[in-house]
KEKE-3310 file (N, C-alpha, C; in steps of 0.2 Angstrom, whole numbers, plus 5000, padded with zeros to 4 digits):
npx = (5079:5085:5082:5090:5102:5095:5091:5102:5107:5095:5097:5110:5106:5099:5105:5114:5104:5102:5113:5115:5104:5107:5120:5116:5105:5117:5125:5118:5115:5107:5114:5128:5121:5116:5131:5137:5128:5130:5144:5143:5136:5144:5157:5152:5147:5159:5166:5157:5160:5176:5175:5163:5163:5159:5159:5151:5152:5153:5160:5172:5191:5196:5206:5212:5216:5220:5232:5238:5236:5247:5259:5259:5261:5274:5279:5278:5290:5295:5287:5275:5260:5243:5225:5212:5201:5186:5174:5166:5155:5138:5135:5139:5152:5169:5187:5197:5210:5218:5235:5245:5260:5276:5278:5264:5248:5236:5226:5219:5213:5211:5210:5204:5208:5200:5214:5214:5210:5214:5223:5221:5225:5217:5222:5224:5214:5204:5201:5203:5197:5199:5184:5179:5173:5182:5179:5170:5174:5185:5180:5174:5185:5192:5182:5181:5192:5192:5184:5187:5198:5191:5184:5195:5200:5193:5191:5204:5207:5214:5220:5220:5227:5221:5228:5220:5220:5221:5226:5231:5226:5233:5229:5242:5251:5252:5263:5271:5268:5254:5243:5224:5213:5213:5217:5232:5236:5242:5251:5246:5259:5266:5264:5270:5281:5275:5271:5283:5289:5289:5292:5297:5286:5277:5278:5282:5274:5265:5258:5253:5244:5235:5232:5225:5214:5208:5205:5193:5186:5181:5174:5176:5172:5172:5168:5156:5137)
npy = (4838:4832:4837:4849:4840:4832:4842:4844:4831:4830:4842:4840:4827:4834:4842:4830:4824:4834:4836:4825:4823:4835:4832:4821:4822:4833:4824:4813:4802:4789:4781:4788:4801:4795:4790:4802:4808:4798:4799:4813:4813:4807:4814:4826:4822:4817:4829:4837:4828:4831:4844:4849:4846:4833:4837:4847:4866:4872:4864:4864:4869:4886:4894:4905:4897:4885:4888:4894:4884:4874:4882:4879:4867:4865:4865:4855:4849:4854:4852:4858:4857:4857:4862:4859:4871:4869:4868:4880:4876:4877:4889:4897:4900:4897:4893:4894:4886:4880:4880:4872:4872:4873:4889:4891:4894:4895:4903:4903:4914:4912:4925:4930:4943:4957:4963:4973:4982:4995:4993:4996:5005:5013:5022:5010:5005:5003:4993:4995:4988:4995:5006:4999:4995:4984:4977:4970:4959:4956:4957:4944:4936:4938:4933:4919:4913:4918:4908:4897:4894:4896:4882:4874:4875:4873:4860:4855:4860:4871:4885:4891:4901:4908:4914:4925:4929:4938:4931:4941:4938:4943:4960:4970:4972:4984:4985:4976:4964:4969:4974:4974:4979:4968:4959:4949:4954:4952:4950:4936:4927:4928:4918:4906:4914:4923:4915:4907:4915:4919:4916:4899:4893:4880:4862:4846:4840:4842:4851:4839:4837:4849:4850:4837:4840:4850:4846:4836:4846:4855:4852:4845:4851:4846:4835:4834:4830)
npz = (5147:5139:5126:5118:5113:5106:5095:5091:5083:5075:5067:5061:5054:5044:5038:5032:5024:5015:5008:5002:4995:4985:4979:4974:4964:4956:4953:4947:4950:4963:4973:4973:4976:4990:4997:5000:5007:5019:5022:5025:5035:5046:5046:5052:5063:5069:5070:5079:5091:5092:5095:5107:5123:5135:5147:5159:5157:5169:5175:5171:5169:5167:5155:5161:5174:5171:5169:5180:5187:5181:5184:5199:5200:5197:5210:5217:5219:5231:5241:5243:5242:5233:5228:5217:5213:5222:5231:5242:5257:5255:5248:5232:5227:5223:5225:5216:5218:5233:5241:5251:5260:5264:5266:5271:5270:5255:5246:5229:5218:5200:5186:5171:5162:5150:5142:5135:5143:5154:5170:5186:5204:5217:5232:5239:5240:5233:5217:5199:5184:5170:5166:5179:5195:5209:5219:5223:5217:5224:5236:5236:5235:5247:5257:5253:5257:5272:5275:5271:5279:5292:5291:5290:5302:5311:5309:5313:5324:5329:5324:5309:5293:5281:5266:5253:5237:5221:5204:5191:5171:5155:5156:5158:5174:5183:5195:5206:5219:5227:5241:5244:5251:5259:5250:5240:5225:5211:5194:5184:5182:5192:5202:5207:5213:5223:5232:5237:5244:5256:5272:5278:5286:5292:5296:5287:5291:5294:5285:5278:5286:5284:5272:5270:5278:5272:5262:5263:5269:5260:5246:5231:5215:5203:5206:5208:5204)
capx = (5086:5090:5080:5095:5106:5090:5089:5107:5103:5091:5102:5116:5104:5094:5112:5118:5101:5102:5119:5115:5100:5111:5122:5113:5104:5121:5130:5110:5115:5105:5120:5132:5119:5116:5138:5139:5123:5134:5151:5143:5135:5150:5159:5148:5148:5165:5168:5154:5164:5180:5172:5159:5164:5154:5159:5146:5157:5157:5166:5180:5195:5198:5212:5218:5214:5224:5239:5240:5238:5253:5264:5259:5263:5280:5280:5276:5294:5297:5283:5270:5251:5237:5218:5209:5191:5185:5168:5164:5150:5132:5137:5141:5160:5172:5192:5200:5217:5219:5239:5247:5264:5278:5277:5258:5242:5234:5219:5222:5208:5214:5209:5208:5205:5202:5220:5213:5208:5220:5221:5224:5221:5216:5223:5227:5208:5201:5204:5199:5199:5195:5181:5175:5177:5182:5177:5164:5179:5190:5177:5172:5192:5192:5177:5181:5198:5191:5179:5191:5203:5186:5183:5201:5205:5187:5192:5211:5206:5218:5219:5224:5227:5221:5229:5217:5222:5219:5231:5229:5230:5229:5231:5247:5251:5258:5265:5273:5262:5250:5237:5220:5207:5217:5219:5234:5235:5249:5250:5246:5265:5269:5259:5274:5287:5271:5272:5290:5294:5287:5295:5293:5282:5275:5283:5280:5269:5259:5258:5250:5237:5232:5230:5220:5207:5206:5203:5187:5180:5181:5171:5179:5168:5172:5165:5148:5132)
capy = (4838:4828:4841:4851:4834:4830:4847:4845:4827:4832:4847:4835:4824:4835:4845:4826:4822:4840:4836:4820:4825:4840:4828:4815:4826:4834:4816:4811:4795:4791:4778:4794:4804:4792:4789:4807:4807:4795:4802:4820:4812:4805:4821:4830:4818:4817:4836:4836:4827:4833:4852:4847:4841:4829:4839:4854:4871:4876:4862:4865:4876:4892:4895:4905:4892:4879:4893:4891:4876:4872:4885:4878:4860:4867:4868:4851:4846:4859:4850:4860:4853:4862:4857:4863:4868:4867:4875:4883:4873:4881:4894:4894:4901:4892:4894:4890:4883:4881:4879:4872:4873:4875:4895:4894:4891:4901:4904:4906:4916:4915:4930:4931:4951:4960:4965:4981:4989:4995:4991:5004:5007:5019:5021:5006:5002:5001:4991:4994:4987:4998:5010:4993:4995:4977:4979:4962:4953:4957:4954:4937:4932:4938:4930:4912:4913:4918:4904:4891:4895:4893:4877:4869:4878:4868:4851:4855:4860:4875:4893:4892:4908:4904:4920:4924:4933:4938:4931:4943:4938:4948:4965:4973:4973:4990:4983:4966:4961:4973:4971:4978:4976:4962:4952:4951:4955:4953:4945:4928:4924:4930:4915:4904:4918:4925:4910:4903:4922:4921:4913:4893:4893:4874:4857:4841:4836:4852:4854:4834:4837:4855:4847:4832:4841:4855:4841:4834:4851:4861:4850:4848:4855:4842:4828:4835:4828)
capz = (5148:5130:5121:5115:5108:5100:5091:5086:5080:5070:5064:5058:5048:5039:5034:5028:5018:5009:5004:5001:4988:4981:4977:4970:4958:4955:4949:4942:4955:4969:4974:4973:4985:4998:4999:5003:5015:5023:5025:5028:5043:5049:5047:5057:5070:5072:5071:5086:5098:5094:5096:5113:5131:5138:5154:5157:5155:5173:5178:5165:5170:5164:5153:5168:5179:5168:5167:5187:5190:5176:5188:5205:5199:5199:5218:5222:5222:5238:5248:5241:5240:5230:5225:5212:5211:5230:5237:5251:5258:5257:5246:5224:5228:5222:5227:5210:5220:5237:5241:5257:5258:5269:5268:5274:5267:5251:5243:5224:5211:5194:5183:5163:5160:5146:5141:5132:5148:5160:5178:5190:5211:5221:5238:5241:5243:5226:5212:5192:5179:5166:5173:5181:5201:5205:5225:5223:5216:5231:5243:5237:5235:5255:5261:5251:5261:5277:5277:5272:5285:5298:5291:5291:5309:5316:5308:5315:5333:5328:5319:5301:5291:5272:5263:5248:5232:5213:5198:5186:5166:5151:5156:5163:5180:5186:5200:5210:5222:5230:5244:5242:5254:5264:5245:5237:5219:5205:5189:5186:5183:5198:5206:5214:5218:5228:5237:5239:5246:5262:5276:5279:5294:5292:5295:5282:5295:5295:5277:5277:5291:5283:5266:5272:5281:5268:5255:5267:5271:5254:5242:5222:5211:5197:5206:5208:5196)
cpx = (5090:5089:5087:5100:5101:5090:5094:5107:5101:5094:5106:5110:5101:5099:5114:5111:5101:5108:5117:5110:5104:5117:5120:5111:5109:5126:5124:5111:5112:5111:5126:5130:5120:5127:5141:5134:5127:5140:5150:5141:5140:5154:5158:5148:5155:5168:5165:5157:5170:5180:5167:5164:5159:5154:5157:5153:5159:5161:5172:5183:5197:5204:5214:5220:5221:5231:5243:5241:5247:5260:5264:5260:5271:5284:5280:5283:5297:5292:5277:5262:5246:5231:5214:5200:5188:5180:5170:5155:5144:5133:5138:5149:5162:5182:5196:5205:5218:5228:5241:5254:5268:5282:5269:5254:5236:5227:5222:5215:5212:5207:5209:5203:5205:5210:5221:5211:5213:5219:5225:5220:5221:5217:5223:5218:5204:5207:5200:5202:5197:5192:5177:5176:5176:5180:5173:5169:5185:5187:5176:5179:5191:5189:5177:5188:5199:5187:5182:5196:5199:5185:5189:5203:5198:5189:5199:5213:5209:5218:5221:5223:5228:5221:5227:5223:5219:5226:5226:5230:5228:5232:5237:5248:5256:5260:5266:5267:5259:5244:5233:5214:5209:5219:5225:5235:5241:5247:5250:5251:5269:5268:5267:5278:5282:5271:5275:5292:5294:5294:5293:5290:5277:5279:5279:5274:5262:5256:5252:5244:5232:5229:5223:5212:5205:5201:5194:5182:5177:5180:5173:5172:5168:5169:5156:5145:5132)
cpy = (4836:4834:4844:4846:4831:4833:4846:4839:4828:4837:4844:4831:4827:4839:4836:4824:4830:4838:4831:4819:4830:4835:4823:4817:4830:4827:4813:4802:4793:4787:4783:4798:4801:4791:4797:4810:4802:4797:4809:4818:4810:4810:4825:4828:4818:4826:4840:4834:4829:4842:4854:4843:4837:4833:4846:4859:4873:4873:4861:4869:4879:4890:4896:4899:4886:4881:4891:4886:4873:4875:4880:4870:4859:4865:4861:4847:4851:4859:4856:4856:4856:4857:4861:4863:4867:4873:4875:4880:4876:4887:4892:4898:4895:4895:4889:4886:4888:4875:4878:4869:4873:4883:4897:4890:4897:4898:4906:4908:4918:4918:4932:4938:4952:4964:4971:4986:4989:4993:4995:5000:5013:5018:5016:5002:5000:4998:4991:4990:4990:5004:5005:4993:4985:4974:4974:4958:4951:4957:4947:4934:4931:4933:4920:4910:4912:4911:4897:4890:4893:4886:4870:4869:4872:4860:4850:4854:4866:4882:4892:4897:4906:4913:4922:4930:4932:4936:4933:4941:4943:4956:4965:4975:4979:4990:4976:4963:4968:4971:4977:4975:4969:4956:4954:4949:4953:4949:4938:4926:4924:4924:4912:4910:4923:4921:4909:4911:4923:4915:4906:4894:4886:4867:4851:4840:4839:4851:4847:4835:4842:4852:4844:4836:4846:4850:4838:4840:4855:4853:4849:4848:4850:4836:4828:4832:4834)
cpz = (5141:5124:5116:5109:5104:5096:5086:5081:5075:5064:5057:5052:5043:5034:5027:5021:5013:5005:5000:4994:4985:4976:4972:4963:4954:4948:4943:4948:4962:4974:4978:4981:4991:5001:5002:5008:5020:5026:5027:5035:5048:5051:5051:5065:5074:5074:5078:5091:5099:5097:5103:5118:5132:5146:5153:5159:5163:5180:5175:5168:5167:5159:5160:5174:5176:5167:5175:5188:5185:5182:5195:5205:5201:5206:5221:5223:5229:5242:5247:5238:5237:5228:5223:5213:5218:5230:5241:5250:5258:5253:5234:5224:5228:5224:5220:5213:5228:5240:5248:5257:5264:5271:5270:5269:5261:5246:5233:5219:5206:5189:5176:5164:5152:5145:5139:5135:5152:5168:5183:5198:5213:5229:5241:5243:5238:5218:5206:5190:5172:5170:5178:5190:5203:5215:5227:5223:5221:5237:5243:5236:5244:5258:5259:5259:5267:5279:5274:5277:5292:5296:5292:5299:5313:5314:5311:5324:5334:5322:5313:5298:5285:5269:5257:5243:5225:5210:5192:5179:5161:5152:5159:5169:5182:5192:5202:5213:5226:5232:5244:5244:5258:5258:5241:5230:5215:5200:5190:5183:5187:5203:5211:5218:5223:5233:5239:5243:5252:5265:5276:5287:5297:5291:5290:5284:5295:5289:5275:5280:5289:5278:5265:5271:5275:5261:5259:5269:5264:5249:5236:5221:5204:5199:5206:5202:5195)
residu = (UNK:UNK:UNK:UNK:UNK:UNK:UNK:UNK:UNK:UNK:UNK:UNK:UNK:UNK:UNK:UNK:UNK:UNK:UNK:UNK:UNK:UNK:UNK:UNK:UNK:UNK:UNK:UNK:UNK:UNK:UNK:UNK:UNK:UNK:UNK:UNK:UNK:UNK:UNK:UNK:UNK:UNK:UNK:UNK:UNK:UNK:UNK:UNK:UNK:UNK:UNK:UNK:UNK:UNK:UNK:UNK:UNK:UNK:UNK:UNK:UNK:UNK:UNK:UNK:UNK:UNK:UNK:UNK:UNK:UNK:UNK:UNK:UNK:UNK:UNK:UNK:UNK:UNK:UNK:UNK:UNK:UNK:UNK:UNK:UNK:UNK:UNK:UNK:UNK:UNK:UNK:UNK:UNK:UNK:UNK:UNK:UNK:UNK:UNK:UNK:UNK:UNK:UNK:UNK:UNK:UNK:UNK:UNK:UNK:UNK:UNK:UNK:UNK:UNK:UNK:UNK:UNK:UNK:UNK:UNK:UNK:UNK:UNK:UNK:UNK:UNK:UNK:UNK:UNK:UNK:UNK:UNK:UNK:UNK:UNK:UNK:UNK:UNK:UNK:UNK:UNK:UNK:UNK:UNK:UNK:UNK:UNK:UNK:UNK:UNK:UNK:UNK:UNK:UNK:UNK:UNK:UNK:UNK:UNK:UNK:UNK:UNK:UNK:UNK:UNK:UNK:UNK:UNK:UNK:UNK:UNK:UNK:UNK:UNK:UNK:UNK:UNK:UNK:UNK:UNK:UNK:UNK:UNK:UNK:UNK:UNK:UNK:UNK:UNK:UNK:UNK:UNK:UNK:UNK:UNK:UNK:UNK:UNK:UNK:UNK:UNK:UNK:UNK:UNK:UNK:UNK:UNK:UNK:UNK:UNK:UNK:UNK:UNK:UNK:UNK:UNK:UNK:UNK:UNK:UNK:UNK:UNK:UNK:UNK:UNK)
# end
């Protein structure tokens, strides 16, 4: 597991002793070299931390991920709750933001597309991007949604209806919101007015208890080893 940081390690010093003799024989001082075998290591060192996580990549969020969440922070003064990063249990799906609200309860997949390919549908039942059919990606939005919605509805005693969708970035959206395959679609700056549009159909009370359970059955994903 260390192997890698040991490579780079080793990397780093053998960089600062080259400079370190280039140098020295350079100036004719060996004083000289070792001050810049000194400051080259340090340089590299600090340029490593400022340029690596310590946090493995695929618990970082996306740009998109980071674009949403920034919109849906918006919403928490209208009694709006969202959480980032949540599994589905027994499964590697993950539910970028799941929002609980007083117009429902939502599933949110954020999307960075290539912007140089277009995005088009077909019949209301296929979605491109490109010549790319995206028909995986709109089942596994569906199936995250449905199986959060099973999970909060058994720790509730009651049905919850967890509404999935894509937030598209990048490309063009040639349309508002449009459902496709029971997910609905639209750009990812569409995110709140896709939410706040519906009707409120939840009390404070409601929005608290959904949250809860949501928060205890759907697992973060940042807190795993």
């Amino acid at each position: 597991m260390q192997q890698p940081r040991y490579q780079d390690l080793v990397r780093r010093a053998a960089i600062s002793v080259a400079v370190g003799i280039v140098t020295g024989l350079l100036f004719g001082s060996v004083r000289t070299g070792l001050v810049f075998l000194v400051l080259t290591a340090i340089g590299l060192t600090v340029y490593r931390a400022r340029t690596t996580s310590s946090v493995p990549a695929w618990r970082r969020p996306s740009v998109a991920e980071r674009r949403t969440e920034a919109q849906l922070k918006k919403l928490e003064r209208g009694g709006y709750r969202t959480l980032h990063a949540r599994s589905i249990p027994g499964s590697d799906a993950q539910i970028d933001h799941l929002v609980v609200g007083p117009t429902g309860v939502y599933a949110v997949d954020s999307e960075k597309w290539d912007r140089r390919l277009p995005v088009r549908v077909q019949s209301h039942r296929k979605l491109f991007h490109g010549p790319f059919n995206q028909k995986p990606r709109l089942d596994e939005a569906r199936w995250e949604a449905t199986q959060a919605g099973d999970l909060i509805s058994k720790a509730l005693g009651r049905e919850i209806t967890v509404v999935p969708s894509l937030a598209i970035y990048g490309p063009a959206i040639p349309w508002r919101i449009l459902n496709i395959r029971e997910v609905d679609v639209f750009s990812g700056s569409m995110v709140r007015k896709w939410i706040t549009k519906r009707e409120k159909s939840l009390t404070a009370s409601e929005v608290d208890s959904i949250f809860k359970a949501a928060e205890n059955v759907l697992p973060s994903r940042y807190s795993e080893a």
